[in-house]
C-alpha positions in Angstrom: -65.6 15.7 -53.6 -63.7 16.5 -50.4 -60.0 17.1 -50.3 -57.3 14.1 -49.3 -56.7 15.8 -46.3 -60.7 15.2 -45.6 -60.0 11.8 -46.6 -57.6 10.8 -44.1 -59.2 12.2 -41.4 -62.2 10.5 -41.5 -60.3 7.0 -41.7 -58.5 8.3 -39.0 -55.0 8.9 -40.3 -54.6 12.5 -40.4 -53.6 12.9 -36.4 -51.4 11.8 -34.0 -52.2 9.9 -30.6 -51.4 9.8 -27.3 -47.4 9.5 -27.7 -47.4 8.9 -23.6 -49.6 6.1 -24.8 -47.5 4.4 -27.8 -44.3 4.7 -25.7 -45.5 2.6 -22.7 -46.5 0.0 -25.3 -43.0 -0.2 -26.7 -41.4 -0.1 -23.0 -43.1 -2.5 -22.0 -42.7 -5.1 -25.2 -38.8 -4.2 -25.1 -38.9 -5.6 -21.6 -40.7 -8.7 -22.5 -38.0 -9.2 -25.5 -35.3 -8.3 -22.7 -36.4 -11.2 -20.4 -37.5 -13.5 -23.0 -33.9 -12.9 -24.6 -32.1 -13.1 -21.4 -33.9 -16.4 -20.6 -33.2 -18.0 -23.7 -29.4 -17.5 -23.8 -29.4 -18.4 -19.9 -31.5 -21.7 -20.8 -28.6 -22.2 -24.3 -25.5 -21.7 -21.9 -26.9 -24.8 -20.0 -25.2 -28.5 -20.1 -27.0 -31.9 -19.1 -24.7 -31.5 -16.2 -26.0 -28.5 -15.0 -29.5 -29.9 -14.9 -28.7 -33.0 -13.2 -28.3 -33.5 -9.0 -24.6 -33.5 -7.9 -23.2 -35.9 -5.7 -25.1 -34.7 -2.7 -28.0 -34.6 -4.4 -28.5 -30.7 -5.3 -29.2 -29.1 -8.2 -28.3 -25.4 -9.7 -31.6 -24.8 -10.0 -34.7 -25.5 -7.5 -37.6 -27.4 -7.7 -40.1 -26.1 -9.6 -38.3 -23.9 -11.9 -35.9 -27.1 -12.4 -39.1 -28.5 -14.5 -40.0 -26.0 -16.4 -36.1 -24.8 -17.3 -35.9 -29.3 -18.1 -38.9 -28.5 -20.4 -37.4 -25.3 -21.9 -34.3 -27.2 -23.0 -35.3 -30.1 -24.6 -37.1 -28.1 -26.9 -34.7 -24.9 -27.6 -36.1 -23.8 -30.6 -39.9 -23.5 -29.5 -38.2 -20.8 -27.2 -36.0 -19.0 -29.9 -39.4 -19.0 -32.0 -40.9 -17.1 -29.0 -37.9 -14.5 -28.9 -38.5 -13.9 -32.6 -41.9 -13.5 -32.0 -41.7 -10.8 -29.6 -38.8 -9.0 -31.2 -40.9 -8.7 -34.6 -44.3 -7.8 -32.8 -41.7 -5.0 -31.3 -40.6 -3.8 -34.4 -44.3 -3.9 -36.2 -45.8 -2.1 -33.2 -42.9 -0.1 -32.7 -43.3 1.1 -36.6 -46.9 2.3 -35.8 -46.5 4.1 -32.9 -43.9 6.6 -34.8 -46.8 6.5 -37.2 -49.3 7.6 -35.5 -47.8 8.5 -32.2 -45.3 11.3 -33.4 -44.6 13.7 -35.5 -40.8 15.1 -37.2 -37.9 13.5 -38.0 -39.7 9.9 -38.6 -36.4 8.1 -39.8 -34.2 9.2 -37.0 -37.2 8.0 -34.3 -36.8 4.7 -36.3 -32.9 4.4 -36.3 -33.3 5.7 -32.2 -35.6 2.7 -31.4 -34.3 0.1 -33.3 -30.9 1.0 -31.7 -32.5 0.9 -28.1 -34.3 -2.4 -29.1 -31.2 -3.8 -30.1 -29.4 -2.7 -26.8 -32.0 -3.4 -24.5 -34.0 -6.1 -25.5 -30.9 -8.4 -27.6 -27.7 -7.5 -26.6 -27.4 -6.7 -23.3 -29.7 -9.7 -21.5 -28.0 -11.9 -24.5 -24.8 -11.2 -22.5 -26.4 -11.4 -18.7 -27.8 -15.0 -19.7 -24.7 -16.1 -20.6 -23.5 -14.9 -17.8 -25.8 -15.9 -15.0 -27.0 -18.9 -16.8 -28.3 -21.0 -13.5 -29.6 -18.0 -11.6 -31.5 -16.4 -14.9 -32.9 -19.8 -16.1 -34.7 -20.5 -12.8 -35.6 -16.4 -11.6 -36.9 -16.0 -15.3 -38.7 -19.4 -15.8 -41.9 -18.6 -14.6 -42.8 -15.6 -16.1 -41.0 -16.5 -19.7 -42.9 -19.4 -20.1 -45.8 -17.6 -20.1 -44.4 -15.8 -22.6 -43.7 -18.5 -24.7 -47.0 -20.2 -24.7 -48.5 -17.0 -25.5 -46.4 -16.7 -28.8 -47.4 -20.5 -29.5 -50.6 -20.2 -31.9 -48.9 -17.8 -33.1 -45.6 -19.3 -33.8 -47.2 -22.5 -35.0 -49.5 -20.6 -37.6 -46.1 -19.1 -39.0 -44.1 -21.5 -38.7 -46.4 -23.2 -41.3 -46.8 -20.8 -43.7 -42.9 -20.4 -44.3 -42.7 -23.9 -44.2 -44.8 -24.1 -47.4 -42.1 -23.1 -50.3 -40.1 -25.7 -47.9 -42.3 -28.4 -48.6 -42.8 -27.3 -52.2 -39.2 -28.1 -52.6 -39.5 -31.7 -51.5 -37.7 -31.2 -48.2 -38.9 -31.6 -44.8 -39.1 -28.3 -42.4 -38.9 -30.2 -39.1 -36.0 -31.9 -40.9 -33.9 -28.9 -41.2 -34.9 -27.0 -37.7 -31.8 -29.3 -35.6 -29.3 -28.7 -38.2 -26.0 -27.0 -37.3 -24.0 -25.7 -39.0 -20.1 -25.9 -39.3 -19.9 -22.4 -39.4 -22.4 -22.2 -36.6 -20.3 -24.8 -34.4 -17.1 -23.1 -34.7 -18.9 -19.7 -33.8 -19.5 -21.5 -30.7 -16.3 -22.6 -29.8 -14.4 -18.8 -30.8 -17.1 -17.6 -28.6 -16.5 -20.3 -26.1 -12.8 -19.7 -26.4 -12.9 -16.0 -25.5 -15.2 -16.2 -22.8 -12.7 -19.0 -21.0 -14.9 -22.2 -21.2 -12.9 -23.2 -23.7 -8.7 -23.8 -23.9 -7.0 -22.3 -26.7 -5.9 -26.6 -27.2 -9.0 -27.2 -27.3 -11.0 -24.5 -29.4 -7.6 -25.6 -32.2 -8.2 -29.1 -32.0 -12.1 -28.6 -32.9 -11.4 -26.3 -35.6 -8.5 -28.4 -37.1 -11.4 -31.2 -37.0 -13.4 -29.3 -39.5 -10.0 -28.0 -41.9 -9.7 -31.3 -42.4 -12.3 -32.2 -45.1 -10.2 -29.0 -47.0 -7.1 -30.5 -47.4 -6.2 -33.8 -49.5 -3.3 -36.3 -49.5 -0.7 -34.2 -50.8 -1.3 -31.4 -48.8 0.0 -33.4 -45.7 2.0 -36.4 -47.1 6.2 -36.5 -46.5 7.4 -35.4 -50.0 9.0 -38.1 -52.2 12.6 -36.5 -51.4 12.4 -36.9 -47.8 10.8 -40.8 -47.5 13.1 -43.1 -45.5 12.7 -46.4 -48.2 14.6 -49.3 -48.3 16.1 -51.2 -51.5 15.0 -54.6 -52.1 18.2 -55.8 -52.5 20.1 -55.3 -48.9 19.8 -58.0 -47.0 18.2 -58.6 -43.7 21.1 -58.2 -41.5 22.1 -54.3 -43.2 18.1 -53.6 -43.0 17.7 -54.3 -39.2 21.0 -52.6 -38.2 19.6 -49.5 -40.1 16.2 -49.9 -39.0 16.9 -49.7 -35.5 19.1 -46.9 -35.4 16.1 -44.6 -37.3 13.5 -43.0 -36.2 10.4 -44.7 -37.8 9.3 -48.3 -37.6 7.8 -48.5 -41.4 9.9 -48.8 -44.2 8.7 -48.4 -48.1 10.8 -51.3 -50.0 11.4 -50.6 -53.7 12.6 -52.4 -56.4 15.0 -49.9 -58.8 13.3 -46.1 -58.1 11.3 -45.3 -55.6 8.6 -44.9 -58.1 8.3 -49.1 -57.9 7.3 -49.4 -54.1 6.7 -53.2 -53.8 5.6 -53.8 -49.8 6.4 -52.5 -46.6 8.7 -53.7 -44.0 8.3 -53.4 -40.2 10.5 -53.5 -37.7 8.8 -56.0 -35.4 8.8 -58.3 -38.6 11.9 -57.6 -39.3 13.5 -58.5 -35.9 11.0 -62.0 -36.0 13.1 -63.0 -38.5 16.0 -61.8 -37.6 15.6 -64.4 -35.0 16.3 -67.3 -37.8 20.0 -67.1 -38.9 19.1 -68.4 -42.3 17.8 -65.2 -43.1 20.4 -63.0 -42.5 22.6 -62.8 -46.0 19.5 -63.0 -48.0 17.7 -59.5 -49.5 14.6 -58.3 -48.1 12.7 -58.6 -51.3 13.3 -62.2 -51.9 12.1 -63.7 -48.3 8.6 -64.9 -48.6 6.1 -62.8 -46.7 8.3 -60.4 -45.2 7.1 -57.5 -46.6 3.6 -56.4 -46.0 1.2 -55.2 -48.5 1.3 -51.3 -48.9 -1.4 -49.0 -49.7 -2.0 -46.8 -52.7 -3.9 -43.2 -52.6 -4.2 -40.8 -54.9 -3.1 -37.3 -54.7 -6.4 -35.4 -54.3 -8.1 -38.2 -52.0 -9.6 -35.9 -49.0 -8.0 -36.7 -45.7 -10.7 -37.4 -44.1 -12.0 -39.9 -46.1 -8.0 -41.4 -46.4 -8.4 -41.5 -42.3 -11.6 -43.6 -42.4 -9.9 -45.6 -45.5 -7.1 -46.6 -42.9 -8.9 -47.4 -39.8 -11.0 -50.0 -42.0 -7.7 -51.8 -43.7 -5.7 -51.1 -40.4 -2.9 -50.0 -41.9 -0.8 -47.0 -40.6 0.8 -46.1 -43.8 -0.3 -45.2 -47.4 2.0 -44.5 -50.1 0.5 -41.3 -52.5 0.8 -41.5 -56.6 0.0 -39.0 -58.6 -1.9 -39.3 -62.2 1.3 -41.3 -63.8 1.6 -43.5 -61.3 4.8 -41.6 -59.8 5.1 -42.0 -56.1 4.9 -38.7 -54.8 5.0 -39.0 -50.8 4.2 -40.6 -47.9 1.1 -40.1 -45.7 0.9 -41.9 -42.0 -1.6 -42.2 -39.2 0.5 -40.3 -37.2 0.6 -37.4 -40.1 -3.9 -37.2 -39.9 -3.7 -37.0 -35.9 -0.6 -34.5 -36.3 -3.4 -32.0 -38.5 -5.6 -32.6 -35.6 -3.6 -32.1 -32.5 -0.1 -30.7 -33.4 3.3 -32.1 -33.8 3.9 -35.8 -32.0 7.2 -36.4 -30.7 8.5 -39.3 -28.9 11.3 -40.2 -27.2 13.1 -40.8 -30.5 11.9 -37.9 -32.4 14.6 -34.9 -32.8 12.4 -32.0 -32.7 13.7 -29.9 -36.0 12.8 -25.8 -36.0 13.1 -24.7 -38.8 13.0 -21.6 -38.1 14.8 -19.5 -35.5 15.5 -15.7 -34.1 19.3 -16.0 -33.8 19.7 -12.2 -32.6 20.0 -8.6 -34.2 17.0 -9.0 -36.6 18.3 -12.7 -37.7 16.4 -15.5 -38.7 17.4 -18.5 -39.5 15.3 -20.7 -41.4 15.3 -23.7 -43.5 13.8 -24.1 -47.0 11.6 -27.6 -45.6 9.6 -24.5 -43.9 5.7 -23.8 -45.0 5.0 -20.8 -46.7 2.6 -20.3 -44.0 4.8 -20.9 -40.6 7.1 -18.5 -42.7 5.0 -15.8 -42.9 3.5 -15.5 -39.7 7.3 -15.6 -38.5 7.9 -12.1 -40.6 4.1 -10.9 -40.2 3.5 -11.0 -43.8 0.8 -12.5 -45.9 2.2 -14.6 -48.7 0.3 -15.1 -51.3 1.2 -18.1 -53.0 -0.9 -21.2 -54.6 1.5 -22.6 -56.3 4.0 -23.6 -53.6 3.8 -24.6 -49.7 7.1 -24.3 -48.9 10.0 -21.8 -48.3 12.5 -23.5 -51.1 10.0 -23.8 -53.9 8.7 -20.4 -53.7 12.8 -19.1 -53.5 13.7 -21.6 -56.4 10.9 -19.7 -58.6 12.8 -15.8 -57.6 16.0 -18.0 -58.1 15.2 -18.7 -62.0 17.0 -22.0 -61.8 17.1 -25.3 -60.0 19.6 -24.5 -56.9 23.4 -25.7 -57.4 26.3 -25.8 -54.9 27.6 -22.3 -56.4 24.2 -20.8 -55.2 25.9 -21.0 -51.5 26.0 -17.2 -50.6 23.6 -16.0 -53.2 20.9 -13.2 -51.6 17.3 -13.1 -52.6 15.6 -10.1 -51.9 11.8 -10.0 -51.6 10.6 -6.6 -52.5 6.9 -7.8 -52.0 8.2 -9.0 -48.3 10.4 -6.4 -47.4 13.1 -9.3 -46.3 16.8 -10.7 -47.8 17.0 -14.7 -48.1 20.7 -15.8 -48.1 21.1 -18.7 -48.9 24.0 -20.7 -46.7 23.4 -24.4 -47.7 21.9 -26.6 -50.8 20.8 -30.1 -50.0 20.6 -32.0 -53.3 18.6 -29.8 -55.3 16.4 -27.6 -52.5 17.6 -24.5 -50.6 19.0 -25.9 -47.4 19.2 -23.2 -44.5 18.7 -19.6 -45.0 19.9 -16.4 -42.8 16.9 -14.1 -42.9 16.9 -9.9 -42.6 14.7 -7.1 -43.2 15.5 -5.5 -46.5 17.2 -1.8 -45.7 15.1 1.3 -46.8 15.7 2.9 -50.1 
């Protein structure tokens, strides 16, 4: 019985070959993953502009790689199967030649080629497509659809075998292959964003898009305390003169508390019959269809479900309850669009900051201020669930609900490094606030 050693030879695994040999193999394949990369992120950079004839009639890319780059793009993922393809018959043959093709220090020949396969044959031509999208996608046409239908039997054969366990599950393969991602969109748009395609608007605007399936009703409503309502009981002729002097054009009528909201009144209906004297001594509440129906939501309805809920009832207003039936804020169109493109200020609007550098390491900020705008003002995380704004995360430090005789009183934030002072109380929140950074023991 002959030794292992006489084993392996005769099945031809005790020596080495030709490294010259195994290295021009993997040269070569790197290159083909290089172009085949390059082509692919050239051919993904493209819009249904770029492949379309301008106004005088040219296109970015000639005739006939305009065909084949138009075939290429209409069916993206039969060429990122292809890339795949080529990258793993890299790695596999890659594998064997430091197998058979050398001798030493096999796992730092594997981490050496898997870093130049990475440099050479993803990232770099990754980048270049991107870059020189037109010129790539037609120079590299040609040869990289070769490529591609080379890898197609291939592909095909195992793109059916790991679509097997798929179909075991009930689901369809070809149904999952378009699918994006939200996580794969907004990757798009950050990298958009940094390369300059995309405005810093624009790339905030998308992303606030997809935050707002996170947040619900109460996370963007006007709290109870601040919602400009009207009693049932004043009459037309006080309503209209205080209507017009304020800044909405949607009132909440109640009857007692503001826990009873009864209808909404609008301006424009207001002033129609404000047109008929009759009406002027006699309470809102008790002229017949005045008021408009108002909407109820719950707390933890999702706003973007609340946002299709009021484009179907056309209403611009919705009044929030929460599991008692308490009326706990106020959420408006204009409050969904404002989570989408920013603050909305019109003509009548008195922009409010509330908060403010006022010099030698001040800050001046008010207690209506979200935990959130507050910390990225003092470069501080603050981690608080339990609260969103500046006053009810104080309140908690304070111990008790604020008084007038809490004018003056400093809170110091060890966690934040930063004194509050409190210089006013409106009702029972902290009102404005002089901020500094807490001295050094």
């Amino acid at each position: 019985m002959g030794s292992m050693e006489d084993t392996a030879g005769e099945y031809g695994m005790g020596e080495s070959t030709d490294p010259l040999l195994w290295i021009t193999i993997c040269v070569l394949l790197i290159l083909v993953d290089a172009l085949q990369m390059a082509y692919y992120s050239a051919v993904n950079s493209l819009s249904d502009g770029d492949l379309e004839p301008d106004e005088d009639g040219n296109t970015l890319i000639r005739a006939p790689a305009l065909d084949r780059v138009r075939k290429d793009y209409g069916n993206i993922t039969r060429l990122l199967r292809a890339v795949w393809f080529w990258q793993i018959l890299t790695a596999a043959l890659g594998c064997a030649a430091i197998t058979l093709g050398f001798s030493g220090n096999r796992f730092l020949l594997a981490a050496g080629l898997a870093l130049v396969i990475y440099l050479f044959g993803l990232a770099l031509p990754n980048y270049l497509g991107k870059l020189y999208d037109g010129k790539l996608a037609g120079a590299l046409s040609g040869i990289c659809s070769l490529f591609t239908a080379i890898s197609v039997p291939f592909t095909t054969v195992l793109s059916f075998l790991a679509g097997l366990p798929v179909r075991a599950a009930g689901a369809d393969p070809k149904s999952l292959e378009g699918e994006v991602t939200e996580d794969e969109i907004l990757s798009m748009v950050n990298e958009g964003h940094e390369q300059g395609a995309i405005d810093e608007d624009e790339a905030e605007m998308i992303s606030n898009i997809f935050e707002l399936d996170d947040k619900q009703a109460h996370d963007i409503m006007t709290h109870r305390g601040d919602i400009d309502a009207l009693d049932s009981t004043v009459v037309l002729d006080d309503a209209v003169r205080y209507m017009v002097n304020a800044p909405n054009s949607r009132f909440p009528v109640f009857e007692g508390t503001i826990d009873n909201i009864t209808g909404a009144l609008y301006l424009k209906d207001a002033m129609l019959f404000y047109l008929k004297e009759q009406y002027h001594s006699q309470a809102i509440g008790q002229i017949p269809h005045l008021l408009r129906e108002v909407k109820f939501i719950p707390e933890t309805v999702d706003v973007d479900e609340l946002f299709r809920q009021m484009q179907e009832s056309r209403k611009q207003m919705a009044i929030v309850v929460n599991e008692y039936g308490e009326t706990s804020g106020l959420v408006t169109m204009e409050d969904i669009l404002e989570e989408i493109v920013g603050n909305i200020l019109d003509e009548y609007d008195n922009e409010e900051k509330l908060i403010a550098k006022t010099g030698d390491g001040h800050l001046r900020m008010n207690g209506k201020a979200l935990l959130e705008d507050v910390g990225k003002a003092l470069g501080k995380t603050i981690d608080q669930e339990d609260y969103d704004t500046l006053s009810g995360y104080l309140t908690e430090k304070l111990g008790h609900i604020p008084t007038l005789e809490d004018r003056g009183r400093v809170i110091e934030d060890r966690s934040l490094g930063y004194l509050f002072r409190i210089l006013s109380i409106s009702g029972t929140m902290i009102g404005w606030l002089d901020v500094t950074r807490a001295q050094d023991p």
